[in-house]
N, CA and C atoms as an extended XYZ file, in Angstrom:
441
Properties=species:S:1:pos:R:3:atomname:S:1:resname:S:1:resid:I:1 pbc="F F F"
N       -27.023      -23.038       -4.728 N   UNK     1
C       -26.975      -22.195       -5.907 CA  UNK     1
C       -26.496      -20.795       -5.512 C   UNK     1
N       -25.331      -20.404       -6.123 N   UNK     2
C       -25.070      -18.932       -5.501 CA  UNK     2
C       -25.716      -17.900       -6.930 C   UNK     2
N       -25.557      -16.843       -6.323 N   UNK     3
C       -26.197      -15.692       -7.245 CA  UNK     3
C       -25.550      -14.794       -6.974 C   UNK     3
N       -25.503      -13.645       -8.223 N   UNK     4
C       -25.156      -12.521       -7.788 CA  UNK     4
C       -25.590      -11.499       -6.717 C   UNK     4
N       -24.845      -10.783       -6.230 N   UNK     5
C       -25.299       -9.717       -5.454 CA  UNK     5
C       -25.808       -8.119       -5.652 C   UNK     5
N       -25.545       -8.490       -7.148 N   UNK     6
C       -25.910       -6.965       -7.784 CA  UNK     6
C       -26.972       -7.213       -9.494 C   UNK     6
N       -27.403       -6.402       -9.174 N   UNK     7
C       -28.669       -6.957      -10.385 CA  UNK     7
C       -28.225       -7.137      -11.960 C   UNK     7
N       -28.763       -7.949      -12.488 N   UNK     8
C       -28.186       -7.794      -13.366 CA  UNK     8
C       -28.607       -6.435      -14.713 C   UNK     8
N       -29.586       -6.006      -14.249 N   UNK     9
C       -29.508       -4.744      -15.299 CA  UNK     9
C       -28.678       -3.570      -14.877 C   UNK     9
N       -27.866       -3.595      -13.340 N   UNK    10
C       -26.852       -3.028      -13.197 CA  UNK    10
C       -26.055       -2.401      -14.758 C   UNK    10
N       -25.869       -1.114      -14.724 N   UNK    11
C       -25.165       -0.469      -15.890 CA  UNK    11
C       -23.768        0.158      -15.467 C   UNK    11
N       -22.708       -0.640      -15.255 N   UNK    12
C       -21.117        0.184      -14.720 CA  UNK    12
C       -20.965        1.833      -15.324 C   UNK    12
N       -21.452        1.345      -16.630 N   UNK    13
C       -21.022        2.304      -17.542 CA  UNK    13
C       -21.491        3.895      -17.034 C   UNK    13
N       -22.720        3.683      -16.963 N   UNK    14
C       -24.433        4.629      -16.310 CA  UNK    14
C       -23.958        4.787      -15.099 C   UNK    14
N       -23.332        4.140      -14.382 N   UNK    15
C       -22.806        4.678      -12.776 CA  UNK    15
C       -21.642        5.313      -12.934 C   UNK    15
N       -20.819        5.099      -14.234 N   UNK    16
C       -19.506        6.212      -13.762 CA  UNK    16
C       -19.771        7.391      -14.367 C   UNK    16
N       -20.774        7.621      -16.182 N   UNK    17
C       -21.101        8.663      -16.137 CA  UNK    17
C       -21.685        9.398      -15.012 C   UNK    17
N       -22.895        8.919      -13.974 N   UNK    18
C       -23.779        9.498      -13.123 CA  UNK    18
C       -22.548       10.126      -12.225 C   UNK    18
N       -21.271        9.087      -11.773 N   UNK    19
C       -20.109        9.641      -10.930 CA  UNK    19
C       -20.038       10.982      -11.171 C   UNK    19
N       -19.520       10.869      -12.524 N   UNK    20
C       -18.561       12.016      -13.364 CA  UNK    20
C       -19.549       13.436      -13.176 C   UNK    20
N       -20.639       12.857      -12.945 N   UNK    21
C       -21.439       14.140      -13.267 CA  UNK    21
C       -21.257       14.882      -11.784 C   UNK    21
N       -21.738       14.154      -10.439 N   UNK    22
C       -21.623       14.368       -9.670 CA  UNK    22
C       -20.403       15.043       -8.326 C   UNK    22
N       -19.421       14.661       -9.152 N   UNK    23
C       -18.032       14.749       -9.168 CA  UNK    23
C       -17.396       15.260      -10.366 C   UNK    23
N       -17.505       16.585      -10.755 N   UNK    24
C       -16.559       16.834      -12.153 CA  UNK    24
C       -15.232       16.472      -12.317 C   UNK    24
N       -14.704       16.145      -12.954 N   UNK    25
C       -13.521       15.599      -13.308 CA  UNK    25
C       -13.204       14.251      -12.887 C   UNK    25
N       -14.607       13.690      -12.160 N   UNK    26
C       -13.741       11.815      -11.473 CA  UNK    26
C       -13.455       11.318      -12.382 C   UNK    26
N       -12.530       10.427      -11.998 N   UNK    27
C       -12.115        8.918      -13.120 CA  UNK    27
C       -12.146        7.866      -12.141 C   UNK    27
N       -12.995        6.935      -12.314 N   UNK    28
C       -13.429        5.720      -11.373 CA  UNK    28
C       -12.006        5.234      -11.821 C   UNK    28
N       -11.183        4.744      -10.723 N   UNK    29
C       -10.051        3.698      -11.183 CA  UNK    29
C        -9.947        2.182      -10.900 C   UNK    29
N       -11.195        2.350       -9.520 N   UNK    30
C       -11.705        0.674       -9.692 CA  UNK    30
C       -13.134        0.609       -8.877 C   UNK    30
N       -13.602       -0.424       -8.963 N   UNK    31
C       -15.253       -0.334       -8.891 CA  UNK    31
C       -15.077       -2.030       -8.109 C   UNK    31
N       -15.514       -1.551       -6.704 N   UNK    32
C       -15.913       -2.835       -6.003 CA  UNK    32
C       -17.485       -2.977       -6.101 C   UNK    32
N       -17.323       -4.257       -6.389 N   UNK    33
C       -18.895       -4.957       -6.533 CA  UNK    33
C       -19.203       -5.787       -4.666 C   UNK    33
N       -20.599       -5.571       -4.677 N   UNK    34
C       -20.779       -6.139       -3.242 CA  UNK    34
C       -20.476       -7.627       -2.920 C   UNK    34
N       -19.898       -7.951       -1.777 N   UNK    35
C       -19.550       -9.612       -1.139 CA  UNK    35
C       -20.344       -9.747       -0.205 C   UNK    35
N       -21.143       -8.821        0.239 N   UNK    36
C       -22.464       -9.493        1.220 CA  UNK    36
C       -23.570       -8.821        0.539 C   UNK    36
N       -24.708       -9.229        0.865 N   UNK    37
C       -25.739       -8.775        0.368 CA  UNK    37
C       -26.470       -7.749        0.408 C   UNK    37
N       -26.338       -7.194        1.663 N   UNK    38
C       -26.316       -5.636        2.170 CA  UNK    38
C       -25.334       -4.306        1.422 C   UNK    38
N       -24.354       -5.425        0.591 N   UNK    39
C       -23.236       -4.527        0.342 CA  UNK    39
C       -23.872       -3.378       -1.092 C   UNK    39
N       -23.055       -2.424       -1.822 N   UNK    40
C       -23.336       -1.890       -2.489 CA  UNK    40
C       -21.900       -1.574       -3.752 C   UNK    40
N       -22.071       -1.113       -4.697 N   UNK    41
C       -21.200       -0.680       -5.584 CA  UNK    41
C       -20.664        0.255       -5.230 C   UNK    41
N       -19.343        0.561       -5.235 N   UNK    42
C       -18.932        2.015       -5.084 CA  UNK    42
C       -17.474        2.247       -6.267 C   UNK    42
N       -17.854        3.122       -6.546 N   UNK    43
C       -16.488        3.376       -7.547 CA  UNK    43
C       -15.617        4.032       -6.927 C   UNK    43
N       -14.181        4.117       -6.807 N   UNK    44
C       -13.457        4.725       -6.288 CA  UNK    44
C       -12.641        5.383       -7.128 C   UNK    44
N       -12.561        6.523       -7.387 N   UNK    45
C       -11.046        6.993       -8.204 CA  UNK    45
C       -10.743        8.775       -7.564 C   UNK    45
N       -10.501        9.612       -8.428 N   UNK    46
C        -9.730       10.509       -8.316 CA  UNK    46
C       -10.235       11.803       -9.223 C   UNK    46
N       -10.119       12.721       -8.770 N   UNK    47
C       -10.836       13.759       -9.659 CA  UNK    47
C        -9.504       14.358      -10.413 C   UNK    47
N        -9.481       14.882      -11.397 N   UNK    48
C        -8.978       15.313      -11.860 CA  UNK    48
C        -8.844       16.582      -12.159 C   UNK    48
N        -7.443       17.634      -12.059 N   UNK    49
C        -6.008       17.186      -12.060 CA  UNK    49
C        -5.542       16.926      -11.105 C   UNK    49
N        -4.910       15.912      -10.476 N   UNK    50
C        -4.706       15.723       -8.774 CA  UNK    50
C        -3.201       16.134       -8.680 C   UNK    50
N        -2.478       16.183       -7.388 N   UNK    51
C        -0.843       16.482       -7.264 CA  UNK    51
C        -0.490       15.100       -7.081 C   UNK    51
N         0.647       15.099       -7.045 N   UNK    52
C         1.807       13.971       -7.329 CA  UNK    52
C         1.256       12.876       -6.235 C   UNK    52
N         1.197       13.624       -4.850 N   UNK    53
C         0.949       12.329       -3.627 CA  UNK    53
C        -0.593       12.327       -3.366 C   UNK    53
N        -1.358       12.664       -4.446 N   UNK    54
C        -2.706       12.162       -4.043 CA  UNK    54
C        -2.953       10.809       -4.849 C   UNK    54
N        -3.551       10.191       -3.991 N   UNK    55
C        -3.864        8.391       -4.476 CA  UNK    55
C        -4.536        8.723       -5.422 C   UNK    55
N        -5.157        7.611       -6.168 N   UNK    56
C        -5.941        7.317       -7.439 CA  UNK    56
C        -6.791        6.735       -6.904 C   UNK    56
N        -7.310        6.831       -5.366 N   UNK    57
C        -8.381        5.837       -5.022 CA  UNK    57
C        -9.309        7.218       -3.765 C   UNK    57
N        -8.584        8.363       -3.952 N   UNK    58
C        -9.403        9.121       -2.955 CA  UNK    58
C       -11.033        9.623       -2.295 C   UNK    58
N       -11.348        9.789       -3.513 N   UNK    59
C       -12.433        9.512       -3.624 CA  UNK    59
C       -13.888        8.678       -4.180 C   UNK    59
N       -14.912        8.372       -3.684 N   UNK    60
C       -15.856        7.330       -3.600 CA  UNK    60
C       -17.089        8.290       -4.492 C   UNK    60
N       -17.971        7.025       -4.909 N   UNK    61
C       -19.364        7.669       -5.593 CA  UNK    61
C       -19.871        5.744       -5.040 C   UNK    61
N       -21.059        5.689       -4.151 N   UNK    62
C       -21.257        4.926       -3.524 CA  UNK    62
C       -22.916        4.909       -4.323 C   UNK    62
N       -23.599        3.387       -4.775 N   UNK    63
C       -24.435        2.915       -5.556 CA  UNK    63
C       -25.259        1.859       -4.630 C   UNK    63
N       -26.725        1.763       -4.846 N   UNK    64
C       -27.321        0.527       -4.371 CA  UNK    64
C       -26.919       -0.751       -5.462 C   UNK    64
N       -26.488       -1.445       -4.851 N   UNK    65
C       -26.399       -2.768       -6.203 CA  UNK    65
C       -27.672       -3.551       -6.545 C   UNK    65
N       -28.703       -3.178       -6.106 N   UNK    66
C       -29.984       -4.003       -6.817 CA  UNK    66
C       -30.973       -3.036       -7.826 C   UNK    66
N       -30.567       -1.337       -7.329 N   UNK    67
C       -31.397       -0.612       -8.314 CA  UNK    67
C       -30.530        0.787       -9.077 C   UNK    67
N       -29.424        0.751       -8.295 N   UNK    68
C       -28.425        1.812       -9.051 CA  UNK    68
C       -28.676        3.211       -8.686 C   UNK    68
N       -29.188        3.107       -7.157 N   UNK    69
C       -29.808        4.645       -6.628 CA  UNK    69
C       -28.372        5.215       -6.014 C   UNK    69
N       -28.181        6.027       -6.298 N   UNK    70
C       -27.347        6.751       -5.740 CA  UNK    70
C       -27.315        6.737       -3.661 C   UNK    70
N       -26.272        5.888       -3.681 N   UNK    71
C       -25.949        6.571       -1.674 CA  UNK    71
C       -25.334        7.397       -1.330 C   UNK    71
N       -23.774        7.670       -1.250 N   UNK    72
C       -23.227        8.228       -1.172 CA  UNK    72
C       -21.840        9.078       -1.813 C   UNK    72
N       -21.786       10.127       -1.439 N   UNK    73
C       -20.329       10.385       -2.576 CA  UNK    73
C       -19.513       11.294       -1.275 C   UNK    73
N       -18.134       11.133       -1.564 N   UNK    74
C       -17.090       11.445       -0.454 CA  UNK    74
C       -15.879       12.031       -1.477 C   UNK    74
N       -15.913       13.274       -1.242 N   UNK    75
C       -14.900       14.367       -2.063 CA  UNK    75
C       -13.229       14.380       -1.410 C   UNK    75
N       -12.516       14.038       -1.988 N   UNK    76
C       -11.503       13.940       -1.136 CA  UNK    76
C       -10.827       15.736       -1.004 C   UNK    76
N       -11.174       16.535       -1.712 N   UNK    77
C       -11.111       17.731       -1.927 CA  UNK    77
C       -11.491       18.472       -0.669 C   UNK    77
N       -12.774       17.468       -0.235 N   UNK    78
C       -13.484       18.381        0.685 CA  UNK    78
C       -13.439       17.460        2.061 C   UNK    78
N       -12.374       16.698        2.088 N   UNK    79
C       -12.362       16.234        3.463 CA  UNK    79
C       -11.166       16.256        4.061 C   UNK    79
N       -11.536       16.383        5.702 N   UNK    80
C       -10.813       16.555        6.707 CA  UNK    80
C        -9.169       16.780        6.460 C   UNK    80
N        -8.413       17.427        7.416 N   UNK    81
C        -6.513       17.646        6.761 CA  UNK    81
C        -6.566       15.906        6.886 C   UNK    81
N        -6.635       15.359        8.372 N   UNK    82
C        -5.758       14.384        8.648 CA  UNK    82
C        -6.923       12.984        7.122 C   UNK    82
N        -7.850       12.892        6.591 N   UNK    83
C        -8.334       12.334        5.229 CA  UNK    83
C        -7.201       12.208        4.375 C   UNK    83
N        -7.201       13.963        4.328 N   UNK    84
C        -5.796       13.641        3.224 CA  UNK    84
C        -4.624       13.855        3.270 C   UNK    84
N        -4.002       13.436        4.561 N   UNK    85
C        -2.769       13.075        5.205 CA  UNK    85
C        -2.462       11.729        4.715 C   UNK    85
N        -4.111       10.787        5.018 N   UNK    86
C        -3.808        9.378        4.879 CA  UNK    86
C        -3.674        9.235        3.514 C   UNK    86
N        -4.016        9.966        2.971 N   UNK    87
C        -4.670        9.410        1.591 CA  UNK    87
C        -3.146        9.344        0.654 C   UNK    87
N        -2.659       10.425        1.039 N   UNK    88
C        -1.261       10.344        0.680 CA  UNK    88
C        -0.355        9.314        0.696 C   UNK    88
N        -0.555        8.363        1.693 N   UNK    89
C        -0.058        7.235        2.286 CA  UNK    89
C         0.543        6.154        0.968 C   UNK    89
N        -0.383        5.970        0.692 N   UNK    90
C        -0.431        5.150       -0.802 CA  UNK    90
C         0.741        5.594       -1.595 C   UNK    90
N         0.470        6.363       -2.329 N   UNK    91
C         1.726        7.207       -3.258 CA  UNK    91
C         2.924        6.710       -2.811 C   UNK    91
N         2.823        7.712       -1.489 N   UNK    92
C         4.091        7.100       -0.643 CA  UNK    92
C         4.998        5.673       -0.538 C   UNK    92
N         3.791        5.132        0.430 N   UNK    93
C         4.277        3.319        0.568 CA  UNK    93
C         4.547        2.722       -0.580 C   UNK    93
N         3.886        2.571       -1.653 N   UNK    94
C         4.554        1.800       -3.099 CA  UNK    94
C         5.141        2.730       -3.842 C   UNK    94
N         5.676        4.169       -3.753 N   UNK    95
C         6.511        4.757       -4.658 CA  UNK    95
C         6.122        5.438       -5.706 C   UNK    95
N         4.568        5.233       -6.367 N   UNK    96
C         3.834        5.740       -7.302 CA  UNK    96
C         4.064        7.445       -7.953 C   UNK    96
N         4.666        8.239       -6.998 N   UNK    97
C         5.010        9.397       -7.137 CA  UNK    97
C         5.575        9.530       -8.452 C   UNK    97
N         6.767        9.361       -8.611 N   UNK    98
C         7.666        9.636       -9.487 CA  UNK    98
C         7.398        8.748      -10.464 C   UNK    98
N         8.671        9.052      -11.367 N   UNK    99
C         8.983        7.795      -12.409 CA  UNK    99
C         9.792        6.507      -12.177 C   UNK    99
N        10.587        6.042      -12.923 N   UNK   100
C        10.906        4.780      -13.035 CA  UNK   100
C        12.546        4.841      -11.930 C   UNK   100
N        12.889        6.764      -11.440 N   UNK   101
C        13.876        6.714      -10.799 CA  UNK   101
C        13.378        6.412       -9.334 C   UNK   101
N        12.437        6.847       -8.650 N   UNK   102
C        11.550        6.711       -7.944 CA  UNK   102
C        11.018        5.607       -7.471 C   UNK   102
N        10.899        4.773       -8.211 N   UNK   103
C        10.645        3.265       -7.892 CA  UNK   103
C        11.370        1.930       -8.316 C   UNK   103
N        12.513        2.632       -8.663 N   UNK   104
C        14.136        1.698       -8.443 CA  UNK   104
C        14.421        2.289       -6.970 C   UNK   104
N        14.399        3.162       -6.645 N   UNK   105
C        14.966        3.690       -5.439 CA  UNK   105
C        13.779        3.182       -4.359 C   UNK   105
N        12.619        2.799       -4.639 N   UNK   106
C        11.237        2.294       -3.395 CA  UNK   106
C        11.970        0.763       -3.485 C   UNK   106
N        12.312        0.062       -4.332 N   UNK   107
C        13.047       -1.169       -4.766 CA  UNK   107
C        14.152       -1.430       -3.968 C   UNK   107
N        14.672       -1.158       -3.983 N   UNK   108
C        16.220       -1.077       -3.083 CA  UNK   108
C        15.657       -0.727       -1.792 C   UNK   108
N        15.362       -0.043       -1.566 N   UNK   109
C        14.681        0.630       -0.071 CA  UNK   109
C        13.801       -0.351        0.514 C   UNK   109
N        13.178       -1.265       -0.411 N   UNK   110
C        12.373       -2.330        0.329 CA  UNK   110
C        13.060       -3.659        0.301 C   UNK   110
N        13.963       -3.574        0.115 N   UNK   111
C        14.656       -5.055       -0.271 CA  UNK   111
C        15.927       -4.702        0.580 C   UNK   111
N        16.439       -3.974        1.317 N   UNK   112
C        17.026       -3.767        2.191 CA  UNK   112
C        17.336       -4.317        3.627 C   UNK   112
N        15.961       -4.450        4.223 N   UNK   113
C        15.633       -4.925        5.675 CA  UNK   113
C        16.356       -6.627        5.030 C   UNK   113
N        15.790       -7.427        4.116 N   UNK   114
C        16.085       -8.549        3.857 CA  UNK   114
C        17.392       -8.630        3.463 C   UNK   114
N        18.063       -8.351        3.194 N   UNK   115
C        19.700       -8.077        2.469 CA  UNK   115
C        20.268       -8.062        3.714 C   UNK   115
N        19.983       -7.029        4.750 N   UNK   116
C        20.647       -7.110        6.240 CA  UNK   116
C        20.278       -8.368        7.119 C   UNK   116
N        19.176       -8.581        7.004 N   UNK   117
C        19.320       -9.611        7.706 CA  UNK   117
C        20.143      -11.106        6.830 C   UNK   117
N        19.663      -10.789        6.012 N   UNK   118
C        20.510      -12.515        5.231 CA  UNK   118
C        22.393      -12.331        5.602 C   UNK   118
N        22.593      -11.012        5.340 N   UNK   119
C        24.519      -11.135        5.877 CA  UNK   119
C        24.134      -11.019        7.305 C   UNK   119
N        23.518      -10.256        7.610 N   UNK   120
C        23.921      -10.615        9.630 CA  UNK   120
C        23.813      -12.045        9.533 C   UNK   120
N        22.902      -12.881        9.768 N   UNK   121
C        23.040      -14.164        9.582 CA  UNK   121
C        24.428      -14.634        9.113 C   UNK   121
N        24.929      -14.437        7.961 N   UNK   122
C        25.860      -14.821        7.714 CA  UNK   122
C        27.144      -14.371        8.341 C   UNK   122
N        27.299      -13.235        8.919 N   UNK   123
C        28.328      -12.825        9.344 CA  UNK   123
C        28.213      -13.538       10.678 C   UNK   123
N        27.245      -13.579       11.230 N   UNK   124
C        27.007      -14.071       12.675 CA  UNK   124
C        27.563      -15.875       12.711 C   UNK   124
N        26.988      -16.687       12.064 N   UNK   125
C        27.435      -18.134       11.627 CA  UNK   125
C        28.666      -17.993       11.463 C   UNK   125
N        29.868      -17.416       10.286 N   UNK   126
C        31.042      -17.546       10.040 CA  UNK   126
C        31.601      -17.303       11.114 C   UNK   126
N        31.223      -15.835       12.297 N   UNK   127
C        31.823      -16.170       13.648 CA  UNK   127
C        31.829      -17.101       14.193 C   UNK   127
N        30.692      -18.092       14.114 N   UNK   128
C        30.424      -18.797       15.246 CA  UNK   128
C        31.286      -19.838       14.876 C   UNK   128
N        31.112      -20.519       14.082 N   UNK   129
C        32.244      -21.342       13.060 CA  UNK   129
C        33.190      -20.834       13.675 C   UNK   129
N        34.402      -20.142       13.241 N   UNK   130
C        35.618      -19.678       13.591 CA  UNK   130
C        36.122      -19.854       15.062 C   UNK   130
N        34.693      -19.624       16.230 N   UNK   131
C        34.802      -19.767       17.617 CA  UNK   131
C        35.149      -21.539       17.651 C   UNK   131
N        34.590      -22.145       17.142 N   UNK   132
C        33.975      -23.405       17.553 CA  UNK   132
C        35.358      -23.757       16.965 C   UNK   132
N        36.022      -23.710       16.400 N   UNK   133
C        37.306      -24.592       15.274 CA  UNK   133
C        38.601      -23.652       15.827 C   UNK   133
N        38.541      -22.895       16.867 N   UNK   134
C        40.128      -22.072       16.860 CA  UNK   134
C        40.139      -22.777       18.063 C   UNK   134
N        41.519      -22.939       18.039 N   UNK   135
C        42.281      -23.770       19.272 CA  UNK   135
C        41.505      -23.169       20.553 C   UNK   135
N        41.873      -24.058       21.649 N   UNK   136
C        41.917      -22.700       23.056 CA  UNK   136
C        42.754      -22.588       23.258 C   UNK   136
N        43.537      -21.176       23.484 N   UNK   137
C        44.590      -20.675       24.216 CA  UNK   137
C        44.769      -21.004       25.339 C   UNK   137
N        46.315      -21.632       25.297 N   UNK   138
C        46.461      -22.249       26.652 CA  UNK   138
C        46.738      -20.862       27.297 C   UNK   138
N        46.226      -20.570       28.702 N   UNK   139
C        46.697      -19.364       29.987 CA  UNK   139
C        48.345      -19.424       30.025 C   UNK   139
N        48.145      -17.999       29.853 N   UNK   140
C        50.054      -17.304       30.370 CA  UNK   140
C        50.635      -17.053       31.189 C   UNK   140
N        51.526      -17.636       31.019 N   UNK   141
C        51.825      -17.577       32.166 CA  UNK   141
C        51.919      -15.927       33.015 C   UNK   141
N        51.995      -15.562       34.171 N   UNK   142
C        52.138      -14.293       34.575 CA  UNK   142
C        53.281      -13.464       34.763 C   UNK   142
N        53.872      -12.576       34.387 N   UNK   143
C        54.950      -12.203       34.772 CA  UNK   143
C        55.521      -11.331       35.955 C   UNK   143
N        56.467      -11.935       36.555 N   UNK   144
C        56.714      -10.908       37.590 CA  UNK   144
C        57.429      -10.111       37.584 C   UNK   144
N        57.665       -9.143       37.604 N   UNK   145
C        58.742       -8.012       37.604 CA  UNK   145
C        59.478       -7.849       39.043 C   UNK   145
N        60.410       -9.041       39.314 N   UNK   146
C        61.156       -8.467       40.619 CA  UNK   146
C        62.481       -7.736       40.369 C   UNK   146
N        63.007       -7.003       41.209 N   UNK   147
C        64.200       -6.490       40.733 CA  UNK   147
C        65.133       -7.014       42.128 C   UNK   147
């Protein structure tokens, strides 16, 4: 018989106000529920107004999942340069920054490595072909230049 790992009078709702409070301006943007039993709720999102390359997942508001006590909370505001070096990462790697020019251009840019390799391949085979099917040149004779 499996069961949940988080109680059921658990309130999502009651944990992102409690977030919000704790964190002015958060917006939970997603909320992992625990996979071991030790585990806990934590909401993850972003305070608000953030800049262009800060993720939507920077910061945490961390919950017991059997009674809804508050554990921990992690400000991305208030942590370390190289925190939010990484944190940037995201934005970055899928393109999220910009608009729709921005991620036609992450599009092409990731579909690239595969495009080169499918013609090398192909360019490489049509050589090989061409080697394998051209005559061999018969050797020339040498010329001598006597006078």
């Amino acid at each position: 018989m499996e069961r949940r790992l988080y109680s059921d009078t658990l309130s999502l709702e009651a944990l992102q106000r409690d977030a919000a409070q704790r964190l002015p301006g958060f917006r939970a943007n997603y909320i992992s529920l625990p996979f071991m039993p030790e585990g806990g709720v934590v909401l993850w999102g972003t305070i608000e107004p953030r800049g262009p390359f800060t993720s939507p997942y920077g910061s945490t508001v961390a919950y017991d999942a059997q009674t809804g006590a508050h554990q921990a909370t992690s400000d991305l505001r208030e942590a370390g340069l190289w925190t939010r070096i990484v944190d940037t990462f995201r934005p970055l790697h899928y393109g999220t920054f910009g608009g729709w020019t921005v991620k036609i251009l992450w599009t092409i840019g990731g579909l690239t490595p595969g495009a080169l390799a499918v013609t090398g391949f192909v360019i490489w085979r049509l050589r090989r072909r061409r080697r394998q099917s051209a005559p061999e040149f018969a050797a020339r004779p040498t010329v001598s230049w006597s006078t």
